[in-house]
C-alpha positions in Angstrom: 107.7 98.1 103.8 107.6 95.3 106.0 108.2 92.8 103.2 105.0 91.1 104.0 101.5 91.5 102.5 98.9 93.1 104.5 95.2 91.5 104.2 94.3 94.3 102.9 96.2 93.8 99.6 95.8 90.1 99.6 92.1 91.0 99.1 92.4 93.7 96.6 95.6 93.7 95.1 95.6 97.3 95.9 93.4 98.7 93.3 90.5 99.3 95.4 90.3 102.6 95.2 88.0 103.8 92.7 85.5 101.0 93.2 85.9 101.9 97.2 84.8 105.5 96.5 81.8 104.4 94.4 80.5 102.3 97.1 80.7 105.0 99.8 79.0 107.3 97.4 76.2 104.9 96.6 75.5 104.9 100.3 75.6 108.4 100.5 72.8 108.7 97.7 71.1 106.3 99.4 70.4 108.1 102.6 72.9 106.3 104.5 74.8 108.2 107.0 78.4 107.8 106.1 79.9 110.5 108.4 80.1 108.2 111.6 83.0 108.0 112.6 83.7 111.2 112.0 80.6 112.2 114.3 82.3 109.7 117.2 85.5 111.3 117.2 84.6 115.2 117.1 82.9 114.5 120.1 86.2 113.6 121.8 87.7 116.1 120.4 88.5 120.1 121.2 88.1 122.2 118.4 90.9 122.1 115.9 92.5 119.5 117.4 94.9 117.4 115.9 94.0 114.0 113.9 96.4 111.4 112.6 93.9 108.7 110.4 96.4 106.0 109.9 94.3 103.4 107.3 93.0 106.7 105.9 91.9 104.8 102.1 89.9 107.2 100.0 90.1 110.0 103.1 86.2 109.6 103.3 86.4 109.9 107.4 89.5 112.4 107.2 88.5 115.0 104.6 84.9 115.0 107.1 87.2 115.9 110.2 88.7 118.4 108.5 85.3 120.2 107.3 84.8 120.2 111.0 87.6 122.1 111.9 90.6 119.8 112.3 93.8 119.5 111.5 94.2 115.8 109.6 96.8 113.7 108.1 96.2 110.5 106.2 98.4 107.8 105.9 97.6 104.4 103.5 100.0 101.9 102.1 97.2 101.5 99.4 98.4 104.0 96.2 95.1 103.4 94.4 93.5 104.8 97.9 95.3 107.8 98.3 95.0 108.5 94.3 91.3 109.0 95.6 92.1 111.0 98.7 94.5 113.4 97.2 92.1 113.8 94.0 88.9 114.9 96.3 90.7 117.1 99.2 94.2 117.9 97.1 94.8 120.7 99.8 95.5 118.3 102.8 98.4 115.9 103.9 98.5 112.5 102.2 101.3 110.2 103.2 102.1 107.0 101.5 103.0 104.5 104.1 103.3 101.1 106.1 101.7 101.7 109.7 104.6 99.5 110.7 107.0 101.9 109.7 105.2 105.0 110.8 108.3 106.6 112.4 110.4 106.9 108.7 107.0 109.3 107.3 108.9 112.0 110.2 105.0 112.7 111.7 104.9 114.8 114.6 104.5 113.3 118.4 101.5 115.4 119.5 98.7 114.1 118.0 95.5 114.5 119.9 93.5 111.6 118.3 94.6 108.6 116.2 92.2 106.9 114.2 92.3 103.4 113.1 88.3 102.5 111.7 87.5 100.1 108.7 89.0 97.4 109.8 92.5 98.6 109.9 93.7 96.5 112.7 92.6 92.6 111.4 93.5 93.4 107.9 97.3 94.1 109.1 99.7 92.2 108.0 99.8 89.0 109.8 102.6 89.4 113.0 102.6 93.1 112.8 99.6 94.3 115.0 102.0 94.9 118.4 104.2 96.5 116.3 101.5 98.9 114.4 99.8 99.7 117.7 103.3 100.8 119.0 103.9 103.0 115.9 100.8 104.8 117.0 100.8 105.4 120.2 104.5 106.8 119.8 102.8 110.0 117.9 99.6 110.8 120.7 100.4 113.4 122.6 100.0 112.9 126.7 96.8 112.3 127.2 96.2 111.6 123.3 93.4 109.2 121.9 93.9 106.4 119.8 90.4 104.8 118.4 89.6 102.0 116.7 86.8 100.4 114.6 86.9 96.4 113.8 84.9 93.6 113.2 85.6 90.6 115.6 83.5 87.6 113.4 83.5 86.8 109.7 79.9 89.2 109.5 81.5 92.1 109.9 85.2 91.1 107.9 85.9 90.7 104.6 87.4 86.9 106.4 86.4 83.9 107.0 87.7 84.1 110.6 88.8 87.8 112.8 92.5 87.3 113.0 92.6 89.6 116.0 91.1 89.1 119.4 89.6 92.0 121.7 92.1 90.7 124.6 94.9 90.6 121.9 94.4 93.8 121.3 94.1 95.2 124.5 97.5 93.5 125.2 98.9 95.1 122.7 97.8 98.4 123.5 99.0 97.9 126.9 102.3 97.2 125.9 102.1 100.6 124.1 101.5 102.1 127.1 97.7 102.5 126.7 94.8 102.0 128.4 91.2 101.6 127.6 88.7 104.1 128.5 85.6 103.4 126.7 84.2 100.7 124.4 81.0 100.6 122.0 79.5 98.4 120.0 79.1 101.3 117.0 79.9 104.3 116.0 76.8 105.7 117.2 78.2 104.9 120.6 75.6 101.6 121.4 77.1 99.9 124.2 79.1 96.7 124.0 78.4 93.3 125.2 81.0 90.6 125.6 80.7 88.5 122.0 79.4 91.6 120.1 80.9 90.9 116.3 82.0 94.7 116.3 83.9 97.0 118.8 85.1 100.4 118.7 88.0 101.0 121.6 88.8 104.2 122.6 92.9 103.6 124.2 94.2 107.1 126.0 97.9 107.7 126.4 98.2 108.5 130.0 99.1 111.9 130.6 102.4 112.9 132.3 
């Protein structure tokens, strides 16, 4: 661990898990389309590619993936999360973990999509974002995608204030060695206007 709190737990105190679950199921019942992100990325995707969701919680976006034909691994520092994860899709990888310290967990280099969506990036702990984005670009493959969901205003955060900036972010991907290819507004691929309160960023690692 990184001896410091991310806002995650500050908000939770990392029992979220089973109330998180209900919640996604209530929307499911509902009629709401909780597949998303799932949707987004398999369209970037070959079949049976490769999928790393680091900030995986209950494995709600990963477990999808994997109906879909590819190969995921979920990573959380939440317990209570993963409990959830490992309880509904026992059969695939679950990996307890700080995304600050991805390189201890041993993962592979040649993932073909990272995913970090619900918020995963402003609810880091605070100082660590460079740091995190690093970790993850070190396991995309050449030519690898790393994607990201996150609310840049208090409506779409669980915060008074977004911690993180688009340009932050973007400098911190380029210091990774990313670049940005695409950006929406949603996961439904809506485009994105300059002050929109929510981005998704699709980063590539250049290929060799």
């Amino acid at each position: 661990m990184t001896g410091q709190r991310d806002r995650w737990a500050e908000l939770t105190g990392g029992q979220a898990g089973e109330e998180y679950a209900r919640r996604f199921a209530r929307l499911a019942a509902s009629g709401h389309d909780v597949h998303g992100e799932a949707t987004f990325c398999t369209a970037l995707l070959k079949p049976g590619a490769r999928v790393l969701d680091a900030g995986c919680g209950t494995g709600r976006i990963a477990i999808r993936l994997a109906e879909l034909g590819h190969h995921c691994t979920g990573v959380d520092v939440d317990a209570s999360m993963l409990a959830v994860a490992r309880r509904e899709a026992p059969g695939q990888d679950w990996l307890l973990g700080d995304l600050a310290r991805l390189g201890i967990l041993g993962l592979d280099t040649d993932f073909d999509l990272v995913l970090a969506a619900g918020n995963v990036i402003p609810l880091l702990a605070p100082g660590t974002g460079v740091t995190v984005v690093g970790q993850l670009a070190a396991v995309l493959r050449p030519g690898g995608l790393l994607v990201t969901g996150m609310g840049l205003d208090a409506a779409h955060l669980p915060l008074e204030e977004a911690p993180v900036t688009l340009a932050a972010f973007d400098e911190w991907c380029a210091r990774a060695g990313l670049t940005l290819r695409q950006r929406y507004a949603t996961w439904s691929g809506d485009p994105y206007s300059d002050g929109g309160g929510y981005a998704v960023s699709v980063h590539t690692r250049p290929a060799v």
